[in-house]
N, C-alpha and C positions, 0 to 999 in steps of 0.2 A: 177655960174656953169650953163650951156646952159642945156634946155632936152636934152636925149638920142634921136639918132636919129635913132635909131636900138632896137632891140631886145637883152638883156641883158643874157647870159648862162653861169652854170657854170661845171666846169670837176675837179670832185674829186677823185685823182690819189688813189685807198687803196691796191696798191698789191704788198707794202715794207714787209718787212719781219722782220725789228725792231730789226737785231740781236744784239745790245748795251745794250739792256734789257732783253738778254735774264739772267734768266731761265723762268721770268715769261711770253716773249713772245715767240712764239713756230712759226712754218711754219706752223700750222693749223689753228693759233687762234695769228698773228700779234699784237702789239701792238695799233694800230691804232682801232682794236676791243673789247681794254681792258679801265675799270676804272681808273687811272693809279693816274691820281691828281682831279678827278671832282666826281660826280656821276653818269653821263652819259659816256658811249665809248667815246672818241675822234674823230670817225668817227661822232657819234651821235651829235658831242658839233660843228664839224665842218658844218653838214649840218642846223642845227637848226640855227648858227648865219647867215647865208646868209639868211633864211627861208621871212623874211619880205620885203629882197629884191626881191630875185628870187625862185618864186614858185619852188615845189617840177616837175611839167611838163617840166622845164627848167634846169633841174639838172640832171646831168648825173652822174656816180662811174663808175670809170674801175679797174678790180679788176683783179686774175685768180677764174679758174673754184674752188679750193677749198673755195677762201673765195667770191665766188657772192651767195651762199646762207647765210650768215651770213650776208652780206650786204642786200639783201632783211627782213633777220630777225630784222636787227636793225633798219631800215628806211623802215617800212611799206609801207608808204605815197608816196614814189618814185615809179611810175609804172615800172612796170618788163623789157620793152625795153629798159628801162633808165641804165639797167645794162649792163656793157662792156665789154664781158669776153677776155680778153688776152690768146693766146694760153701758153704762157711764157713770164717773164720778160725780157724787150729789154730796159729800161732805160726809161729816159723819153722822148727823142726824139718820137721813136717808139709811146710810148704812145699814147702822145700828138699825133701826129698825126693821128692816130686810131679815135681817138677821133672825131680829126675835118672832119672825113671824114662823120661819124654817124651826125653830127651837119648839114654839110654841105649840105644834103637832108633833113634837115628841111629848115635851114632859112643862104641862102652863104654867106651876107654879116652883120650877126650877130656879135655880139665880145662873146666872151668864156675870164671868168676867169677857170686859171685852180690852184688850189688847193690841197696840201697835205694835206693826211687824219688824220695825226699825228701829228699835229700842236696843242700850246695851243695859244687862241688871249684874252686874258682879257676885252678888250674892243672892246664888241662886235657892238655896237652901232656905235662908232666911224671908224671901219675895213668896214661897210658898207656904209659909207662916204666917205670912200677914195675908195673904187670900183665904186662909181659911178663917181670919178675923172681917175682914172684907165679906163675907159673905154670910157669917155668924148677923153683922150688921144688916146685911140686904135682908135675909127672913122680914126682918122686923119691919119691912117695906121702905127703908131708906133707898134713896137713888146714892148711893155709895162712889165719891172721886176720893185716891191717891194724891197727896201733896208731896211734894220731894221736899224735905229739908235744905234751905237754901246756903250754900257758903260760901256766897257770894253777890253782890247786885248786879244780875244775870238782866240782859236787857232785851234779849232775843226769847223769851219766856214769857207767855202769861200765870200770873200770880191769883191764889185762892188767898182769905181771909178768912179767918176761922172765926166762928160765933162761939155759943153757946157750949160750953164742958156738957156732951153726954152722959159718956161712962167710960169707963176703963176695963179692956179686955185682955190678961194678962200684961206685957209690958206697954200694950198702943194704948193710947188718949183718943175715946170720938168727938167730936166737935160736929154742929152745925154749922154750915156755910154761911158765911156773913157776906162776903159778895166775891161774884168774880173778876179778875182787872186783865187787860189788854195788855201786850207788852208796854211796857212802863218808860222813861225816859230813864236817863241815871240818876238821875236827882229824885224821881220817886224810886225806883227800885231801892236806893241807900234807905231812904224811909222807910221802906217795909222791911225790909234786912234789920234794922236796926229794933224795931216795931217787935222783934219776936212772934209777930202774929199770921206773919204770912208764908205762901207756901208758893215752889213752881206747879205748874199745874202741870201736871204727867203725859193726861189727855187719858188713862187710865181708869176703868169705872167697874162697879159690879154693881148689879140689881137684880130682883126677883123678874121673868120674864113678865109677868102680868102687872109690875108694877111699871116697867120703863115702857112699856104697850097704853098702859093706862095715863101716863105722862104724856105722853105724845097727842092724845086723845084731847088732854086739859088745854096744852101750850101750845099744840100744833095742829090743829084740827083738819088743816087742807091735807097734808101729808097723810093724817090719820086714817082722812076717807079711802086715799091713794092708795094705801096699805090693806083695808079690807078689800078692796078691789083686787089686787093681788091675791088674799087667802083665798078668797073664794075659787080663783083658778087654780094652787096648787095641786096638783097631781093629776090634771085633765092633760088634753092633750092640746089643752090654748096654753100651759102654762109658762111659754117660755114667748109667744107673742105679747100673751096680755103684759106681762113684765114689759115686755120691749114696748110699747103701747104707753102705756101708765109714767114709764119713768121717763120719756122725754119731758112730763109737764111736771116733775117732779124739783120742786125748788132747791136750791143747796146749800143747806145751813148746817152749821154746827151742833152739835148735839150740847155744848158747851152753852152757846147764846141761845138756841130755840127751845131747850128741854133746861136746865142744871139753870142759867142764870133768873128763870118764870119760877122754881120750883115754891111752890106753897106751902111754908114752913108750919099750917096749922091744919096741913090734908095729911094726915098718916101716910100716904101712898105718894107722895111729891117731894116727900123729906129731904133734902141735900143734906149729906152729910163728908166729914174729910176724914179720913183718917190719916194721918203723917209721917211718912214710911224714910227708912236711912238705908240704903241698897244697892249702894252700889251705882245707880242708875244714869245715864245720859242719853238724850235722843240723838246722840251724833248728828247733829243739826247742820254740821258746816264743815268744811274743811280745816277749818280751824279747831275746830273741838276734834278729830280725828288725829292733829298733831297732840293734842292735851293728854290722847289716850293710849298714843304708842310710846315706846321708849326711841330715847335718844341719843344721839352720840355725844363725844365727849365736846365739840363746839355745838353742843344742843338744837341740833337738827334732825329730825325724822325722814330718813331715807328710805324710798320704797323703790327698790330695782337698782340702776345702776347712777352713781353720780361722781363727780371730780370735784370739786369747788376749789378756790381761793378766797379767805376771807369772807367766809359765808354762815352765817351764826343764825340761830334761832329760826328756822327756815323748814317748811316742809317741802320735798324733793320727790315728788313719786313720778315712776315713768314705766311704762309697760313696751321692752322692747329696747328702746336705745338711751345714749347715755344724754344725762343732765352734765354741763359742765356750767358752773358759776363761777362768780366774780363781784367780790363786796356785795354779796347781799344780805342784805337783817332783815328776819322779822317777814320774809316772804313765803305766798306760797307756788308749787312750780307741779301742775299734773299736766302731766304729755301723757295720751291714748293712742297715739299714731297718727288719729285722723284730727285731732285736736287738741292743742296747748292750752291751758289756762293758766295767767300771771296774774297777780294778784298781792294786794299784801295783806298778812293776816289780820290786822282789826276791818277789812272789808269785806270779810268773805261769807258774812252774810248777806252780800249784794249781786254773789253770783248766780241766786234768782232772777235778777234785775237783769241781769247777761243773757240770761233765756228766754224771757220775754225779748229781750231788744232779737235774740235768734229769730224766736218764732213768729215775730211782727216783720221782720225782713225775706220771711218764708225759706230759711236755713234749714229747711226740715232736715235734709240728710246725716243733720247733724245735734237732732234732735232727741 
């Protein structure tokens, strides 16, 4: 692996709103600023494993205005510019690009990993090995995505195809992107599992600042404009109007579909490439992957706080404050917050999205 021939940054995306876990995550207080499977936030667990590679002066959070004091609360050590406040969620195009524009007046020809705040990576040692391969890759102007290794036909997941054999950077394999896919039904995900060809898509990416700036420009051209619009205010004293201004017309696409799935594989500067990373990793996507990731008792239940059962097997239990008592239940999940219970059984609980919308259409805000 050659030295970096650049300066190494990272952009940690925290201003998801986690509604798969709710009741315990909320729009004030996301998941991504909760204990969930560790002792630290997730936010906390995400900046701490980069910490040895890229100092805290090199690390940016883009958040909104409600949660960038909680993000100063949990990351001390991050100086106060380093926080990114969004006027509103625009996806992660948007984002991302925000991003690189605050970067881009530091250091234009840096590479930015950028990073969800919500992510677990077990192997923290090893995730920072493969960033420095990640970004050996970005020099060379690829637009650089993380593939998970898949062990299973995961259907809550969208999936990468790898193209074309790069090169090989000590023990990773690069591949170009052959295409990106949607979450999958089960019957294709078994195909691509079985295909050894495909990857989950992490949502994970590194790039040179002036090349994912440069992408934007090719595949997103209204956004692109939107964003110079913005440079030119940085450091005035419009610069926090024009932002607010510019980003209400600001569309909200994925950096996924508007930037990674346009990339032009014969422009040096639009390259998609994958690298296929084994890490430990899950986005705790659901309450259900939350049971997969704690231990369990001997009738195979994940109990969080206090519980009695009869007859209650394979069943997640969590309660903040008073007791859970069951009764023949399998296979369920049971989070009491005080102000609200959620039932459920675990092959649904990717539907407890579906639950917040049906909140927030009925104007349950309180409980939002």
């Amino acid at each position: 692996m050659k030295d970096l021939e650049v300066e190494l940054y990272a952009v940690i995306m925290a201003g998801g709103v986690g509604t798969r876990l709710w009741p315990r995550s909320r729009q004030n207080i996301p998941k991504q600023f909760l204990d969930l499977v560790a002792g630290n936030t997730m936010l906390q667990d995400t900046f701490w494993r980069i910490e040895p590679l890229i100092p805290p002066d090199r690390v940016f959070v883009i958040t909104n205005g409600t949660c960038a004091p909680i993000v100063r609360e949990q990351i001390p050590q991050l100086p106060r510019d380093n926080v990114i406040v969004e006027p509103a969620g625009r996806n992660t195009a948007p984002c991302i690009g925000l991003a690189a524009l605050y970067l881009r007046q530091l250091d234009p020809e840096g590479v930015m990993v950028v990073l969800p705040a919500d992510h677990l990576i077990r192997e923290a040692a090893h995730f920072r090995e493969v960033l420095k391969v990640v970004a050996e890759v970005a020099q060379d102007g690829h637009l650089v995505t993380m593939g998970i290794q898949p062990d299973s036909p995961h259907t809550g997941y969208g999936y990468i195809q790898r193209g074309d054999f790069l090169h090989q950077i000590g023990q990773h394999s690069v591949y170009q992107v052959a295409r990106f896919t949607e979450k999958p039904d089960e019957a294709t995900a078994r195909r691509f599992l079985a295909s050894g060809q495909y990857y989950w898509n992490s949502g994970m990416f590194g790039w040179k600042v002036s090349a994912i700036l440069e992408a934007i420009e090719v595949h997103l051209p209204a956004l692109h404009a939107q964003l110079m619009t913005i440079e030119a205010a940085l450091g005035s004293q419009r610069e926090r109007e024009v932002l607010e201004e510019v980003w209400r017309e600001v569309e909200s696409i994925s950096v996924d579909y508007g930037v990674m799935e346009r990339a032009d594989k014969t422009a040096q500067q639009c390259r998609a490439a994958v690298i296929p990373i084994d890490v430990g990793w899950s986005d705790v996507g659901s309450w259900a992957t939350v049971a997969e990731l704690l231990s369990r008792d001997t009738k195979d239940n994940v109990v969080i706080g206090e519980h009695i059962g009869i007859d209650t097997t394979g069943s997640l239990l969590y309660s903040s404050g008073r007791l859970i008592a069951t009764i023949g239940l399998r296979d369920m999940i049971v989070v009491n917050t005080g102000d609200a219970v959620l039932i459920c059984p675990r092959a649904r609980a990717q539907e407890v999205k579906d639950l917040v919308d049906e909140l927030r259409e009925k104007q349950k805000d309180k409980y939002l």
